[in-house]
C-alpha positions in Angstrom: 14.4 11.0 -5.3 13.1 8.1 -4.3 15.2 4.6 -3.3 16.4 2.7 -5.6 12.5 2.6 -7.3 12.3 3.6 -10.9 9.2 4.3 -13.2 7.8 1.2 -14.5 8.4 0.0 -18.1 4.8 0.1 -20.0 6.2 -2.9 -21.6 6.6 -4.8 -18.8 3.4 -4.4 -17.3 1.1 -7.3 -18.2 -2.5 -6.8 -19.4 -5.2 -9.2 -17.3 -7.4 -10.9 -19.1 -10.5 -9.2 -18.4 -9.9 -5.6 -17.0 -9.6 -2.6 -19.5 -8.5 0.9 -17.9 -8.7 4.3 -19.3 -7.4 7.2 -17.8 -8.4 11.7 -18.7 -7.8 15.0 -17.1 -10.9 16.2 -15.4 -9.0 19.1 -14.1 -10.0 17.8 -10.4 -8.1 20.2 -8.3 -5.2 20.8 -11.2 -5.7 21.3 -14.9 -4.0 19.2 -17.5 -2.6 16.2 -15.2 -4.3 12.6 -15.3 -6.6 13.0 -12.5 -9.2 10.6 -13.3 -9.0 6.9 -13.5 -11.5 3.6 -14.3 -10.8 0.0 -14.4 -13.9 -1.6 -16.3 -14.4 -5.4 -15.6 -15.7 -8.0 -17.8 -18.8 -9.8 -16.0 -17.8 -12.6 -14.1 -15.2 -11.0 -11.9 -14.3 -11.4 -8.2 -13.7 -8.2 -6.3 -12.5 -8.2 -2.9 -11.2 -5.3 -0.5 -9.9 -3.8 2.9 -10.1 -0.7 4.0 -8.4 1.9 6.6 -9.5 1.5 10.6 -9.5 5.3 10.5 -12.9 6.4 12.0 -12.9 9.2 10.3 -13.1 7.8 7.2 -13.8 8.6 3.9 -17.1 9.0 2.0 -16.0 6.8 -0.9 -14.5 4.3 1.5 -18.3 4.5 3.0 -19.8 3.9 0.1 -17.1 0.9 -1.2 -17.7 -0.6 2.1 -21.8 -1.0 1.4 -21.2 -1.5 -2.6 -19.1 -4.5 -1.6 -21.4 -6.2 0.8 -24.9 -5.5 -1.6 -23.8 -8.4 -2.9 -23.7 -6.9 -6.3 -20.7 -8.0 -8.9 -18.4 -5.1 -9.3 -17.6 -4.2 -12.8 -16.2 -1.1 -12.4 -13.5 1.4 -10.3 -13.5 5.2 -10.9 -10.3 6.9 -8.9 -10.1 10.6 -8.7 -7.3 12.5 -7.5 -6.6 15.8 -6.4 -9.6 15.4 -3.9 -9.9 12.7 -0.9 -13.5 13.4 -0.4 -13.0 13.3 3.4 -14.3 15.2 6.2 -16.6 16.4 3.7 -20.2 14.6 5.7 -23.6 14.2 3.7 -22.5 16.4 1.1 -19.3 13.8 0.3 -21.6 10.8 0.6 -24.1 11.9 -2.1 -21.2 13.1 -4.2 -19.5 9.8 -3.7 -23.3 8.3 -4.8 -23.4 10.9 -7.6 -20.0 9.5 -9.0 -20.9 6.0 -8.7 -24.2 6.5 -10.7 -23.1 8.4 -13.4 -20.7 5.9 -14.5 -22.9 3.0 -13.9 -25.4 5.1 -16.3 -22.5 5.3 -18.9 -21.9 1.3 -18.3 -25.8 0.1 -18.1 -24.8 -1.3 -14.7 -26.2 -0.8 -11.1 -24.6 2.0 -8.7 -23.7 -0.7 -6.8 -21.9 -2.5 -9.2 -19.5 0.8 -9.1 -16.3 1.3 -6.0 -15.3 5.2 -5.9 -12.0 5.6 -4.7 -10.6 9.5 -3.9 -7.3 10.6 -2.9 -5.7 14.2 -2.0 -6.7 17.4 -0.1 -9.0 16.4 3.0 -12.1 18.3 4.1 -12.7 19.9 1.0 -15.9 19.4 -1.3 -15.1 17.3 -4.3 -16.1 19.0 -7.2 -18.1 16.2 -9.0 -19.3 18.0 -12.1 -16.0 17.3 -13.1 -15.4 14.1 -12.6 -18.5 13.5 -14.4 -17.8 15.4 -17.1 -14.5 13.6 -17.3 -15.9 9.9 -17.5 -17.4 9.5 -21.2 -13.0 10.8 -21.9 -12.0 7.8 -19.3 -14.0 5.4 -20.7 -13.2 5.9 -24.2 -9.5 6.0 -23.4 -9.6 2.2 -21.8 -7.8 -0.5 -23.1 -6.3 -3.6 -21.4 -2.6 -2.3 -21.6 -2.8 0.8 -20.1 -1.7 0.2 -16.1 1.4 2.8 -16.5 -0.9 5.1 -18.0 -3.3 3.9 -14.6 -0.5 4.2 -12.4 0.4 7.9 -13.3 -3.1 8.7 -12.8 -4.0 7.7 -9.2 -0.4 9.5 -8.1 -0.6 12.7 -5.7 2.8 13.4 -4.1 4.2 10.1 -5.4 7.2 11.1 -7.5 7.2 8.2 -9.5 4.1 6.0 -10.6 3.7 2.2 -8.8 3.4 -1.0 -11.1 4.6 -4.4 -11.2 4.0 -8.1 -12.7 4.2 -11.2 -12.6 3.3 -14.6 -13.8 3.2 -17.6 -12.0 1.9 -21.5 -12.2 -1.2 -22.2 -10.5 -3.6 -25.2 -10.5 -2.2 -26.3 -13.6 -2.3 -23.1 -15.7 0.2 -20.1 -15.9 -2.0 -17.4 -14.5 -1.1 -13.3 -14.7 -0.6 -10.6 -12.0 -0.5 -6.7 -12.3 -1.0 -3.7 -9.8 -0.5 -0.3 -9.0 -0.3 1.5 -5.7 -0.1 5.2 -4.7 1.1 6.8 -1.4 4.5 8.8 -0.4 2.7 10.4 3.0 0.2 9.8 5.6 1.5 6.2 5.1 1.2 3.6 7.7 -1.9 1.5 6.8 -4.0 -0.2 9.2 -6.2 -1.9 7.4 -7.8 -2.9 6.4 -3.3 8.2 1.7 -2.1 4.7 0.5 -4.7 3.0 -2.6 -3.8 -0.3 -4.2 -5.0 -2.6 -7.0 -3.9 -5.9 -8.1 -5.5 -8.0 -10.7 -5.0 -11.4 -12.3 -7.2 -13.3 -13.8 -7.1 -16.7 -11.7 -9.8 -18.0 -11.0 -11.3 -17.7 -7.9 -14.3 -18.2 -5.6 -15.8 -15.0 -4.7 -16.4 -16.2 -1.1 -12.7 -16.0 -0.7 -11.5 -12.9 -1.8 -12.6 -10.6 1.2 -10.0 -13.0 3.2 -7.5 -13.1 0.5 -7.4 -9.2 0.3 -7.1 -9.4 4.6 -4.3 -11.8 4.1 -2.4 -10.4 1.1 -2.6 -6.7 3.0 -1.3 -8.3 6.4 1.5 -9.6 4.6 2.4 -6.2 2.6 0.6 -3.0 2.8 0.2 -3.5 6.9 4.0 -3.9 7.5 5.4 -0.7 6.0 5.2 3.3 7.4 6.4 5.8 6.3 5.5 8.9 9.4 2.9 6.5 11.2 -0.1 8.1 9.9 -3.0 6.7 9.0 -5.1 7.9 6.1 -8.3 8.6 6.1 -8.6 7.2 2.5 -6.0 3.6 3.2 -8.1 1.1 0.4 -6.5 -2.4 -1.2 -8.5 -3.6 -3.3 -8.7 -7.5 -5.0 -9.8 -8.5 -8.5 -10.0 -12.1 -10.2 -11.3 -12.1 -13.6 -11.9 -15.4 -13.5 -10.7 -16.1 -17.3 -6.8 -18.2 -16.8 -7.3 -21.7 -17.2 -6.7 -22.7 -13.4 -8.7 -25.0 -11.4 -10.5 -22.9 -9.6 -9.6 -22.1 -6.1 -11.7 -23.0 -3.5 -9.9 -22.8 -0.5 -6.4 -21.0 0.5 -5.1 -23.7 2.9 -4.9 -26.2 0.0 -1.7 -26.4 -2.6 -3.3 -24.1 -5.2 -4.6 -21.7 -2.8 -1.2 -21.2 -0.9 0.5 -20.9 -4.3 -1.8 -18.4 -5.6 -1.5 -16.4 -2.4 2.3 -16.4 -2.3 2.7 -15.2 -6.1 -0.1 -12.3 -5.4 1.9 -11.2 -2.6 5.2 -10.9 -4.3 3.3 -8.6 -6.2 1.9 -6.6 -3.2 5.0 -6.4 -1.4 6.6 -5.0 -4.2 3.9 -2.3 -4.2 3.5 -1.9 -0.4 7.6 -1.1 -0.5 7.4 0.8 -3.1 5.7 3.4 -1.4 8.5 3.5 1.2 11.1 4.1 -1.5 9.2 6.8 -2.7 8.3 8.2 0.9 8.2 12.0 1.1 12.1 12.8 1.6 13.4 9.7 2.0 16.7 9.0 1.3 17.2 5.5 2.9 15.1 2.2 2.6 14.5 0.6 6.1 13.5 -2.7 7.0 13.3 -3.7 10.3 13.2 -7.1 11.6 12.4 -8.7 14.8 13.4 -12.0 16.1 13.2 -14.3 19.0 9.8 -12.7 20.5 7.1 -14.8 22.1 4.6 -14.0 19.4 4.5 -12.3 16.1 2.5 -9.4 18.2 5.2 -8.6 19.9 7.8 -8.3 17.4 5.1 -5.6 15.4 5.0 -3.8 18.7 8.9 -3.4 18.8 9.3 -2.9 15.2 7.2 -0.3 14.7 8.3 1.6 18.2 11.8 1.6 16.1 10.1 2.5 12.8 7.6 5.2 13.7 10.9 7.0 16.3 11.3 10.4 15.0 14.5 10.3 16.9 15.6 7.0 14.9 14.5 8.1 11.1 16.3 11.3 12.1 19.8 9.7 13.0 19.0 7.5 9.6 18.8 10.2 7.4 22.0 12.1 9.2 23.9 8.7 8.6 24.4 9.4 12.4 25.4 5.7 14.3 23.4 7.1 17.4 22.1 3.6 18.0 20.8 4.2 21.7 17.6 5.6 20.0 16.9 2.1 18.7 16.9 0.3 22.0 15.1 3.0 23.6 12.4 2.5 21.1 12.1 -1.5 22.1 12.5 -0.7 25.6 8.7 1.6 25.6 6.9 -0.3 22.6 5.0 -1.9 25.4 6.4 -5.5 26.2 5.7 -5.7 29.7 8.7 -8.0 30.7 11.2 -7.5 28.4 14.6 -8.4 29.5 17.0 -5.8 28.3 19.7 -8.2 29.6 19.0 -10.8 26.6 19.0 -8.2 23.9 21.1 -8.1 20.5 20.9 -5.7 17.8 22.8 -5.4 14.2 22.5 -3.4 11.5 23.5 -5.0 8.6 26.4 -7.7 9.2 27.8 -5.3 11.8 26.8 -6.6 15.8 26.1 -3.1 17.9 25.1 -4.5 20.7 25.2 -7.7 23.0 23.2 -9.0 26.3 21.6 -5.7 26.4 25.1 -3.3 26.2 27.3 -2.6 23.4 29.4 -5.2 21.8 33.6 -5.2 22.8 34.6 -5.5 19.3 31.9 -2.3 18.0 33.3 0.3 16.5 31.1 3.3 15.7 33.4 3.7 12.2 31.1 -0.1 11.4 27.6 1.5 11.6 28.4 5.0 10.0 29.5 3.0 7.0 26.2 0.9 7.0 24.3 3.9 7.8 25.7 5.6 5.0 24.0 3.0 2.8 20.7 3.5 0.8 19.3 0.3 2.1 19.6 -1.1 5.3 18.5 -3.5 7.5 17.9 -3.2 10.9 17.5 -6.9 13.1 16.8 -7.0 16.9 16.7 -10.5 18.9 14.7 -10.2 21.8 16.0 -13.0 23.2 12.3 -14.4 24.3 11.1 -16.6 21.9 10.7 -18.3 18.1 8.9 -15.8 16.3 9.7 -12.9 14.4 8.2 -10.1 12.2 9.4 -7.4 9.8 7.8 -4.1 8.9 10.1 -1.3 6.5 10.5 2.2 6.6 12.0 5.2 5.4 14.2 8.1 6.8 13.2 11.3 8.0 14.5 14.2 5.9 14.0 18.1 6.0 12.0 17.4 2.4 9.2 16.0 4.4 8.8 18.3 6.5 8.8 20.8 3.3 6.4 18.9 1.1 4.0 18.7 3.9 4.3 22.4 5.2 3.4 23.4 1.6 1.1 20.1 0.4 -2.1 22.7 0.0 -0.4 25.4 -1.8 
C-alpha cells in the first residue's frame, strides 16, 4: 500500500484551458487495461521538457529530444504503456517515427509537431500496429476533464494513479495547474521509469520553458529515489496553453516569473513524492535533509549516500534504530574533508547523535518510536557551512524485491 497517497478525486482535478485527453485499451502488452494515452493541444501552446542522462536511452526519448528542437509547436503527446521502447535500436526509432506520424495523420499536423512517450518492459519490440490501431479510440475519447482517466492510463507498477491541482495568482490573473506522474521503480531521475506532465494555461514565452522544465525538475523530480536507478525512459514534460489572462511572462527572475515557478512546483513536488509513497514495497516516506554544508552539492552528495544505502532503507523498513548505517553513509558520499567531529544527526525531534558520537541523553527506545512512524524525517548538520538540501525516499521492503523478481511474468 502506498504512504499516506490516495487515488485522486476526478473532481478535484482541474481541466486547463487548452489541453483535451483521451485515453483506450490498445491491448499493448495486456488486454483490457488503459494502455494508451494522448494529450491534444490547442495551437498556441508552449511545450518544454527534460529528459533522463541515461545513455542508453530510449527511442521515443530520441525522437522527443529532435521533435522539441525542430522548432515545431507541439500539439500533441501519445503515451503507451506496457512497452518502454528501449534497447530496441533502428527498429524502436522508426516505430517511435511510425507512432508519431500516424497520429499527426489523424490530427493534420506535422510528425514533428507529435512527442511519443513509452513506458514498461525494456528491450522488447513495441508492437505499433496497435498502438495505431488504438489512436482513432484515444482520440475520440478526449475531453478536457479527463486527467484521472490520463493518470490511470500512463500507470505500470504504480498502485495508485498520480494527479494533483492547483490554482494560484499570477501577473494579475488566477491561472490553473494540473499533472500527472507515473513511476514506483527504477526511480531516481537524473534529468533531465518515472514520466511527468503538468499543464496550466499561463501564459508564457516559449523561449523559457526548456529552463523552466530544468528548474521545476531540479526542484522535484531530481530530489527523490526510490532504489537509485535511473530509467532509461525518465521524461518531464512542460505545457502552457497560453489562454489565462496573465501578463505574459517573460522572464523568471522577475515577480511574475518567480511566482509562477513556485506555484508549478508545488504541483511537481507533490507529483515527484508521490512516486516515493507509492515506491515498490514501501512502507515508510523518507525525507532527508542536509544542513550546514559548504554548498548545496555537498549536501546532495550526503543525502543521497543515506538515501540510496541498502543497509539504511533496510533498518527503515525493520523499524530497526541501527543508526550507525546513517553516518557511515555520510562518511563515503565523497566529501573529502569532512569532520566527523562536527557532526549532528536527528530523526524527527529526537537528537541521536552529537560532535560526531552519540548523544548522553539518547535512548534507542526514542528512534524505534520514530522509526515506527510512516513518515519520517531524517536531518544531518554537517557542521561546515550555510547551505542545505533535501532529497526523499522510501524503505526497502521484501515486496520489492518480489515485484521486481516477477515484473516480466
Amino acid at each position: 500500500m502506498p504512504v499516506n497517497l490516495s487515488a485522486p478525486d476526478p473532481a478535484q482535478l482541474q481541466p486547463v484551458a487548452g489541453v483535451r485527453i483521451g485515453v483506450a485499451e490498445a491491448g499493448v502488452r495486456k488486454a483490457n487495461r488503459k494502455d494508451l494515452t494522448v494529450l491534444l493541444l490547442d495551437d498556441g501552446a508552449s511545450v518544454g521538457g527534460v529528459f533522463t542522462r541515461n545513455r542508453f536511452c530510449a527511442a521515443p526519448v530520441q525522437v522527443c529530444r529532435e521533435h522539441l528542437d525542430s522548432g515545431q509547436a507541439i500539439r500533441a503527446i501519445v503515451v503507451n504503456t506496457g512497452n518502454a521502447n528501449a534497447g530496441t535500436g533502428e527498429e524502436g526509432l522508426r516505430h517511435a517515427r511510425q507512432t508519431c506520424e500516424a497520429l499527426a495523420g489523424l490530427l493534420q499536423l506535422q510528425p514533428e509537431q507529435v512527442l511519443p512517450f513509452s513506458t514498461g518492459v525494456i528491450m522488447e519490440p513495441l508492437p505499433v500496429e496497435r498502438i495505431v490501431a488504438g489512436l482513432p479510440a484515444a482520440i475520440a475519447d478526449a475531453d478536457a476533464s479527463h486527467w484521472a482517466r490520463a493518470a490511470e492510463g500512463i500507470m505500470t507498477t504504480d498502485t495508485v494513479p498520480k494527479a494533483f491541482s492547483a490554482r494560484a495568482r499570477v501577473g494579475g490573473a488566477d491561472i490553473t495547474i494540473t499533472g500527472i506522474s507515473k513511476g514506483a521503480g527504477m526511480i531516481r531521475p537524473n534529468m533531465a521509469t518515472m514520466l511527468g506532465f503538468l499543464a496550466t494555461d499561463a501564459r508564457i514565452d516559449q523561449s523559457l520553458m526548456k529552463q523552466l522544465a530544468l528548474e521545476l525538475a531540479e526542484g522535484s523530480f531530481n530530489r527523490v529515489t526510490i532504489d537509485g536507478d535511473t530509467s532509461t525512459n525518465d521524461s518531464f514534460i512542460v505545457i502552457a496553453t497560453n489562454q489565462a489572462g496573465n501578463a505574459p511572462i517573460t522572464s523568471l527572475d522577475g515577480a511574475d516569473g518567480q511566482a509562477l515557478k513556485a506555484a508549478l512546483l508545488g504541483v511537481a513536488r507533490q507529483l515527484a513524492q508521490a512516486i516515493v509513497r507509492d515506491g515498490e514495497g514501501a512502507t515508510k516516506f523518507i525525507t532527508v535533509q542536509i544542513d550546514g554544508g559548504r554548498t548545496a552539492a555537498e549536501c546532495r552528495q550526503a543525502a543521497y549516500a543515506i538515501a540510496h544505502s541498502p543497509l539504511v532503507k533496510t533498518a527503515f523498513f525493520a523499524s530497526d534504530p541501527n543508526l550507525g548505517r546513517i553516518l557511515a553513509a555520510v562518511g563515503y558520499a565523497g566529501i573529502e574533508d569532512l569532520d566527523q567531529t562536527r557532526i549532528d544527526l536527528f530523526l524527527d525531534d529526537v537528537h541521536v547523535v552529537e560532535g560526531g558520537g552519540r548523544r548522553p541523553s539518547y535512548r534507542e527506545d526514542d528512534g524505534q518510536r520514530v522509526m515506527k512512524q510512516a513518515e519520517i524525517t531524517v536531518r544531518v548538520k554537517l557542521g561546515r557551512g550555510e547551505a542545505s538540501d533535501t532529497v526523499w525516499t522510501c524503505d526497502l521492503s521484501h515486496e520489492y524485491v518480489s515485484i521486481n523478481a516477477d515484473y516480466r511474468s
